[in-house]
C-alpha positions as CSV (number, residue, x, y, z in Angstrom):
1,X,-4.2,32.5,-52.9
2,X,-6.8,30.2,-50.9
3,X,-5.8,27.3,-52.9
4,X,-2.0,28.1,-52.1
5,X,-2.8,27.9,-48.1
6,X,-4.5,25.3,-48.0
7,X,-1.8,23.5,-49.6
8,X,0.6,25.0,-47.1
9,X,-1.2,23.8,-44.3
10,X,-1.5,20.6,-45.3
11,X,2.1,20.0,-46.3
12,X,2.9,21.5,-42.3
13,X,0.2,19.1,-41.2
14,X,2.2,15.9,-43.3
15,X,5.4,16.8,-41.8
16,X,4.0,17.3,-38.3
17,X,2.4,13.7,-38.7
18,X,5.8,12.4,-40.1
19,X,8.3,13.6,-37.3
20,X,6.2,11.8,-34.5
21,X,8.4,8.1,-33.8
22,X,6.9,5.3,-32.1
23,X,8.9,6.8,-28.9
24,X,6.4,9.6,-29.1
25,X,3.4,7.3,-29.4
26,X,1.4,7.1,-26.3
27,X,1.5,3.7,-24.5
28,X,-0.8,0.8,-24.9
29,X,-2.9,0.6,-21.6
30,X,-1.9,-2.7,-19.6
31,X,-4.1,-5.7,-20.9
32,X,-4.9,-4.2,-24.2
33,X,-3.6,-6.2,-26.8
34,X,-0.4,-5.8,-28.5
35,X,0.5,-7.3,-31.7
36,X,4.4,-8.1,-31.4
37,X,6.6,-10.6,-31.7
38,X,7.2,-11.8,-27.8
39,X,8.4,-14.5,-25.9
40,X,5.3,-16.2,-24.6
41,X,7.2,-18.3,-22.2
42,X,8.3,-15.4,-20.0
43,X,5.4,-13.6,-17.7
44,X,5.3,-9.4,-18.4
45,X,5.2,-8.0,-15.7
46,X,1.0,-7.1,-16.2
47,X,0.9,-10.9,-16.1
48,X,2.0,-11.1,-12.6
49,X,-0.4,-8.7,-11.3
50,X,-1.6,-9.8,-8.2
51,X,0.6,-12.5,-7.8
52,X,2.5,-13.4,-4.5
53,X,5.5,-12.2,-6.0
54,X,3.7,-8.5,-6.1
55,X,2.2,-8.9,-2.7
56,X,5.1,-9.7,-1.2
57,X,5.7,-6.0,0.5
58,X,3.2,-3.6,1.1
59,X,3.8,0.0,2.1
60,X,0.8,1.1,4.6
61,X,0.4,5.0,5.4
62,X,-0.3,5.8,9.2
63,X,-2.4,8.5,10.1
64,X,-2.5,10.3,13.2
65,X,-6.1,11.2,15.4
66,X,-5.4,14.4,13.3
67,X,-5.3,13.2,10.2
68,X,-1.7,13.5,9.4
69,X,1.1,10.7,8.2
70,X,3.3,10.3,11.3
71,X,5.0,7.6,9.1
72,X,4.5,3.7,7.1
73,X,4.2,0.4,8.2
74,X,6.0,-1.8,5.7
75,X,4.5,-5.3,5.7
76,X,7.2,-7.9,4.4
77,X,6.7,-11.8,3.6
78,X,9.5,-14.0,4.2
79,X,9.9,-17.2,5.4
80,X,10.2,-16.9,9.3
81,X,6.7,-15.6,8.3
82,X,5.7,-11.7,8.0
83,X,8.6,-8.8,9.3
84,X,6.3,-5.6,10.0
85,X,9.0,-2.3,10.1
86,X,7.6,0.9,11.8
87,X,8.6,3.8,10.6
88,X,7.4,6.9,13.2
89,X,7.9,10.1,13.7
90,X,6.6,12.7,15.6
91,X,5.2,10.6,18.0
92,X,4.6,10.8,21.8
93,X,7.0,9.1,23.8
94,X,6.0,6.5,25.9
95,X,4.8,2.6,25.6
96,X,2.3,2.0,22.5
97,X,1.0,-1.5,21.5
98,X,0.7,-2.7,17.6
99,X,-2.9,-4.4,16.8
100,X,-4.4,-5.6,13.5
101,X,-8.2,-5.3,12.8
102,X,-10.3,-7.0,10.8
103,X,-12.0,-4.4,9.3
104,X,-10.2,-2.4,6.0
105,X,-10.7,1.2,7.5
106,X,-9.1,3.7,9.4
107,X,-10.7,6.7,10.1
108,X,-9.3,9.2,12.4
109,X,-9.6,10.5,14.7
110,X,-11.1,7.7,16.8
111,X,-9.9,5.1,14.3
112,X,-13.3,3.3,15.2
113,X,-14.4,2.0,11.7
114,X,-11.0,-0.4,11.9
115,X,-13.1,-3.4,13.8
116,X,-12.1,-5.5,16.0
117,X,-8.6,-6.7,16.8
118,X,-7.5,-10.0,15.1
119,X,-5.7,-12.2,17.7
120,X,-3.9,-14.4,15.6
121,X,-0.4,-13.4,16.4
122,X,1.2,-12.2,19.3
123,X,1.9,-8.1,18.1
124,X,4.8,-6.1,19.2
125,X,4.6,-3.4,21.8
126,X,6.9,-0.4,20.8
127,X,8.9,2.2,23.3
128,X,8.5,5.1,22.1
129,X,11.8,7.7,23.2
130,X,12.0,11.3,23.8
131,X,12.4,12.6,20.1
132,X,9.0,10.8,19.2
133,X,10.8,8.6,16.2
134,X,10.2,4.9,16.1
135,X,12.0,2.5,13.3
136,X,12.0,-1.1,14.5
137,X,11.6,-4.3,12.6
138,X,9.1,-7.5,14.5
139,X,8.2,-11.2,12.6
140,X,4.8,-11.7,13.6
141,X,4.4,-15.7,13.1
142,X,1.1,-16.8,12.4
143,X,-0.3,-14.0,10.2
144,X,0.6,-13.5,6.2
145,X,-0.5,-11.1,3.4
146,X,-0.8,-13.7,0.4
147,X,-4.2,-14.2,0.4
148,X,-4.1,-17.6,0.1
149,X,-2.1,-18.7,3.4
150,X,-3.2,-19.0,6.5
151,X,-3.6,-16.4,8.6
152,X,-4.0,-13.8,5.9
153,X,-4.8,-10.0,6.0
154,X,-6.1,-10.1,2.7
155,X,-9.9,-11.0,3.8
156,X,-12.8,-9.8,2.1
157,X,-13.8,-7.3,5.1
158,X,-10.0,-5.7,4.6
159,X,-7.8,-5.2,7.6
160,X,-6.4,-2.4,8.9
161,X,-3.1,-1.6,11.9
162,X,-3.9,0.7,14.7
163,X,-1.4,1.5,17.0
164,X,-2.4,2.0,20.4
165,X,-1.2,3.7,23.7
166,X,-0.2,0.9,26.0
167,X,-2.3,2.9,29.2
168,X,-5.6,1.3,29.8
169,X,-7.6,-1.3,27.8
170,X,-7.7,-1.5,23.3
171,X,-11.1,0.0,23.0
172,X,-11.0,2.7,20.8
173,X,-10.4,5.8,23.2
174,X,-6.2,5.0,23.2
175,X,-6.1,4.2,19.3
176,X,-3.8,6.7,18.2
177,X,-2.2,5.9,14.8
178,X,-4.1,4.0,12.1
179,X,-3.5,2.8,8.3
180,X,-5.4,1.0,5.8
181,X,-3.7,-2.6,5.0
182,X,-6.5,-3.9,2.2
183,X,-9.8,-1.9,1.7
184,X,-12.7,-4.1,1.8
185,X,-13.5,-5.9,-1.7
């Protein structure tokens, strides 16, 4: 009878093994090598990791003094240089001022860890109306995330946007919103 199990189980165990297709078959990790037959004169898309034609757009989170997403900051290269598109909400009304830092954090509440401000551009001062939601498009010449180009956000230190109340000087008592663009390396 022992004999006649364990022949049981190992027929189940055969068919289980059989009925799995390559569909089923967990993905190779990117980068680890594949042996097919593939064009090698068209880049995968791993291969272009990192590439300006990935860093392109980046999405950046904003973070209130409380720690919450109010909204994104979508930074855009194109060539009348880099659109930045504010997306808000829940915001107080009134006049806030866009800045970029050169440090890659963003700490709230006092968003002090962001650095100092990079003056490289001239940077977009937003109205903000009574319902607290902001979504407006700027180009900001003079300032690029490719790391290569001049004027880049992609520094070794990071960069981060703080967005700040328009009332009084930049220091950090009127930062209000904050995101991360590029940690530091």
């Amino acid at each position: 009878m022992k004999k006649w199990t364990k022949w049981v189980m190992l027929l189940m165990a055969s068919v289980m093994l059989t009925a799995c297709t390559d569909e089923d078959a967990p993905k190779i990790a990117p980068g680890a090598n594949q042996e097919e037959n593939k064009d090698s004169s068209k880049p995968e898309e791993s291969d272009l990791a990192g590439t300006d034609a990935q860093m392109a757009t980046l999405n950046v989170d904003l973070y209130n003094t409380n720690s919450k997403i109010v909204g994104t900051a979508i930074l855009d290269e194109g060539e009348k240089g880099l659109s930045l598109t504010l997306n808000l909400e829940k915001v107080s009304s009134g006049q806030l001022r866009v800045q970029f830092h050169d440090n890659g954090s963003a700490t709230p509440p006092s968003f002090g860890d962001a650095g100092e401000e990079i003056s490289l551009a001239d940077t977009p001062e937003i109205e903000v109306s009574e319902n607290g939601v902001v979504d407006q498009t700027f180009v900001l010449e003079n300032l690029s995330i490719l790391p290569k180009e001049d004027g880049t956000l992609a520094t070794e230190s990071g960069t981060s946007i703080i967005i700040h109340s328009k009332t009084g000087d930049t220091e950090s008592d009127n930062r209000l919103i904050g995101g991360v663009i590029f940690p530091p390396q």
